[in-house]
C-alpha positions as CSV (number, residue, x, y, z in Angstrom):
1,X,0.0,0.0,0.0
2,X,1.5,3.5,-1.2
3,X,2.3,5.7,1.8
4,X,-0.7,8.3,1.1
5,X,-3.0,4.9,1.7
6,X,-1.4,4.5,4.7
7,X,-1.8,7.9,5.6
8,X,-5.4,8.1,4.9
9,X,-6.5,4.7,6.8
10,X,-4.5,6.1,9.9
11,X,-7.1,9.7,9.1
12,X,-10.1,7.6,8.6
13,X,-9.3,5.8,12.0
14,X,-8.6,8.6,14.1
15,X,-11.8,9.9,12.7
16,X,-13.8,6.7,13.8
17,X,-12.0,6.4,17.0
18,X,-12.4,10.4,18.5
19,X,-16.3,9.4,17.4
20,X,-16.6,6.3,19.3
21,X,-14.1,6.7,22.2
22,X,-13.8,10.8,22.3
23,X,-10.3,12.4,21.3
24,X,-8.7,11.8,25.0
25,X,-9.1,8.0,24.9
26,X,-7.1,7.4,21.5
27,X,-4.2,5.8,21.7
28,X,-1.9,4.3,19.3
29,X,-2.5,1.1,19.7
30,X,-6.4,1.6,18.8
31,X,-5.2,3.5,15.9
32,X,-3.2,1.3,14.4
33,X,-5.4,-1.7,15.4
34,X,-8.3,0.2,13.9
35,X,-5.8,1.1,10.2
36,X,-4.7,-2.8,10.0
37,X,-1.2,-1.6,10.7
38,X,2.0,-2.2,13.1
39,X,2.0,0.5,15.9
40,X,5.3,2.0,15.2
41,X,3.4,3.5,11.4
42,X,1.6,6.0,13.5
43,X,4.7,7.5,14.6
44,X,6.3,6.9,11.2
45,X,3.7,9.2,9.9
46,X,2.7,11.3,11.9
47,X,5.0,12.9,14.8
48,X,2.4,11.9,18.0
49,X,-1.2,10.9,18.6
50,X,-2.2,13.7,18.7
51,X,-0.8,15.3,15.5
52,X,-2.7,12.5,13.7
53,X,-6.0,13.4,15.8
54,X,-5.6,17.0,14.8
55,X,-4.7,16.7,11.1
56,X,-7.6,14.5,10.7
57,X,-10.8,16.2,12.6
58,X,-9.5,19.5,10.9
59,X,-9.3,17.9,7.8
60,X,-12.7,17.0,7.9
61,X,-13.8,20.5,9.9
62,X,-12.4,21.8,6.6
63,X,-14.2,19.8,4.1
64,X,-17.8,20.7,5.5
65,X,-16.4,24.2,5.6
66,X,-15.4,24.5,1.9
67,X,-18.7,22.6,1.1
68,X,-21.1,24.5,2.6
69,X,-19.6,27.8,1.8
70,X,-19.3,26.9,-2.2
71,X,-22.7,26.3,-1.8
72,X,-23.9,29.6,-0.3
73,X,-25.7,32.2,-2.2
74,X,-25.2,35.6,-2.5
75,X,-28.0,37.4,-0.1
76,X,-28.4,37.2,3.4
77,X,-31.9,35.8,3.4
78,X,-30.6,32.6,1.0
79,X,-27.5,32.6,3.4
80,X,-29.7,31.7,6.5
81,X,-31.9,29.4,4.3
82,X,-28.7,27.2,3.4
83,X,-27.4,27.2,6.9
84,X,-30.4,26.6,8.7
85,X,-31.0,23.6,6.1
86,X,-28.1,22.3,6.3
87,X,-28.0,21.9,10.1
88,X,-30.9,19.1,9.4
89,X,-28.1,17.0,8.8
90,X,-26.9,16.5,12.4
91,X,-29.0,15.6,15.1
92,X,-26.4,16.4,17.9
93,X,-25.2,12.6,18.3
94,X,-24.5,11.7,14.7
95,X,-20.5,11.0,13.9
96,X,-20.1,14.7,12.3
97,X,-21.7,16.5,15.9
98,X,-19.5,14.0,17.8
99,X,-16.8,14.9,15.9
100,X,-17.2,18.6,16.4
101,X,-17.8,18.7,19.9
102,X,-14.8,16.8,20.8
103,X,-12.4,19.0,18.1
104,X,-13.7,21.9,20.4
105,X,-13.7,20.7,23.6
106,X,-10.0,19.7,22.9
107,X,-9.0,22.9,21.4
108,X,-9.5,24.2,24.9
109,X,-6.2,22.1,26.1
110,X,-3.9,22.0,22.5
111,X,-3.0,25.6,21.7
112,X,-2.0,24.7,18.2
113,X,-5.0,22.4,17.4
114,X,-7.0,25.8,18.8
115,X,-4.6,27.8,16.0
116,X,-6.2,25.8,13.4
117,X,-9.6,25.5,14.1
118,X,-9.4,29.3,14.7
119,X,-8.4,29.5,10.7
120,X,-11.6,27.6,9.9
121,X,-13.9,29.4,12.2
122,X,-12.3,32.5,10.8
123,X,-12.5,31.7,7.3
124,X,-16.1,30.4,7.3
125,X,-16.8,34.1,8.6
126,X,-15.4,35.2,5.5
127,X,-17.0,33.5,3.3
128,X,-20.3,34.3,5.5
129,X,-19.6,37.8,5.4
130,X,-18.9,37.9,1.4
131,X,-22.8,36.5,1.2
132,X,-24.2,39.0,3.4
133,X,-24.2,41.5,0.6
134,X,-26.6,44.6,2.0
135,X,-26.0,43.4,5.4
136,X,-25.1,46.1,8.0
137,X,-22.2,44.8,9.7
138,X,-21.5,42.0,8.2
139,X,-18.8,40.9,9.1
140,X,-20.1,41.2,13.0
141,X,-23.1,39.3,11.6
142,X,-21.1,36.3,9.5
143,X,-19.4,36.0,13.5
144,X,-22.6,35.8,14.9
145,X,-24.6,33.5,12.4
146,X,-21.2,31.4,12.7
147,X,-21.7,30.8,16.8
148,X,-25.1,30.1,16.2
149,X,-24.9,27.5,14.0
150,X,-21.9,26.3,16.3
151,X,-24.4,26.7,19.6
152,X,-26.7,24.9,17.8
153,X,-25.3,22.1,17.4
154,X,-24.3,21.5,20.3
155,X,-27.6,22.3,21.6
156,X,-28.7,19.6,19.4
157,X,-26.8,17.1,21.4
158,X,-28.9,18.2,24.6
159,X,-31.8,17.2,23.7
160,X,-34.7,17.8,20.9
161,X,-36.1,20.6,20.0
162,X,-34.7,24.0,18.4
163,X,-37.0,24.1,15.2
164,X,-35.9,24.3,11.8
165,X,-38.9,27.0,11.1
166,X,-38.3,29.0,13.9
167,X,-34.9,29.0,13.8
168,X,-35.1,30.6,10.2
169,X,-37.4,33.3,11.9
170,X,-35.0,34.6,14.2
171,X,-31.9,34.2,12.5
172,X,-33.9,36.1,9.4
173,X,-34.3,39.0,11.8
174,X,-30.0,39.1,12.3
175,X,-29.9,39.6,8.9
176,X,-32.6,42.3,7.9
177,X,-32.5,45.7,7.5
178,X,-32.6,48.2,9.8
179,X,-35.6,50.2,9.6
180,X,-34.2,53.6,11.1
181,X,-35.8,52.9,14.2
182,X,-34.2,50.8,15.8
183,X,-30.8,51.7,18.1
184,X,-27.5,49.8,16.7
C-alpha cells in the first residue's frame, strides 16, 4: 500500500475512533489496530497521537467548511436558508456533531490544534460575510450567524427541539435591514 494509503487509513481511524471513544481516549495502539497496521506506522507518519487526531478532525472540519460555503448564495436571506438547512443534517449525536464537539472541547487544552480550528472558524466568517451582501455589519453578523450554528449544534446534542422553522425566523431578523428605528 503507497504511503498516502497509509496515511489516509491512519485519518479515517482517528476519525472513527475520536467518534466512538472521544479524542482523550485514543491511543496508538487503537489506531493502528483500527488502520490494519504495526503501531510503530503512526509514529512513522505522523509525529504523536495527537498530530494524527488534529490533522484529521480539521481535515474534515475543513471539508464541510469549503462545502457549505461553495454552496452559499449571495443574499443574506438565501444565506440563512442554506445554513439553517443544512443543520438538518446533524441531530447532535451523529458521527459529524460527535466529531465537532470533541475537536472543540479539545482545542481548549492544545493551543495549536485551537490555532487551526481558529483558521476555519475564521474563514467560514469570511465567506459568511462575502454573502451577506446589504447586510449592515457583516462581518459582525457572519461572526454571529457562525456561533449560532456552532451553539446549535451543540444544543442539538442536549436534547430535541430547536425548530428548523423557527430558527429561520430569528436568524432572518439578524440579517434584515434596519428600519431607522431601531438603536445599533
Amino acid at each position: 500500500m503507497s504511503e498516502s494509503g497509509v496515511r489516509e487509513r491512519l485519518r479515517a481511524a482517528a476519525v472513527e475512533l475520536i467518534v466512538e471513544r472521544g479524542w482523550s481516549a485514543v491511543s496508538t495502539r487503537m489506531l493502528a489496530e483500527r488502520a490494519g497496521v504495526a503501531p510503530g506506522v503512526v509514529h512513522y507518519h505522523f509525529g504523536s497521537v495527537g498530530a494524527l487526531l488534529r490533522e484529521a478532525a480539521l481535515g474534515v472540519l475543513r471539508g464541510l467548511v469549503d462545502q457549505l460555503a461553495g454552496a452559499l448564495p449571495h443574499g443574506a436571506d438565501g444565506t440563512v436558508r442554506l445554513l439553517v438547512s443544512s443543520l438538518s443534517a446533524y441531530d447532535g449525536t451523529d458521527p459529524t456533531s460527535l466529531l465537532f464537539t470533541e475537536t472543540y472541547l479539545a482545542a481548549t487544552r492544545d493551543a495549536e490544534l485551537r490555532d487551526e480550528l481558529w483558521r476555519i472558524v475564521a474563514d467560514l466568517r469570511t465567506r459568511l460575510a462575502e454573502r451577506l451582501t446589504g447586510v449592515p455589519d457583516a462581518a459582525a453578523t457572519a461572526a454571529v450567524l457562525a456561533a449560532s450554528v456552532d451553539g446549535i449544534l451543540l444544543h442539538r446534542a442536549l436534547g430535541p427541539g430547536l425548530d428548523p422553522p423557527a430558527l429561520t425566523r430569528v436568524m432572518r431578523r439578524l440579517v434584515a435591514p434596519r428600519t431607522g428605528t431601531e438603536q445599533a
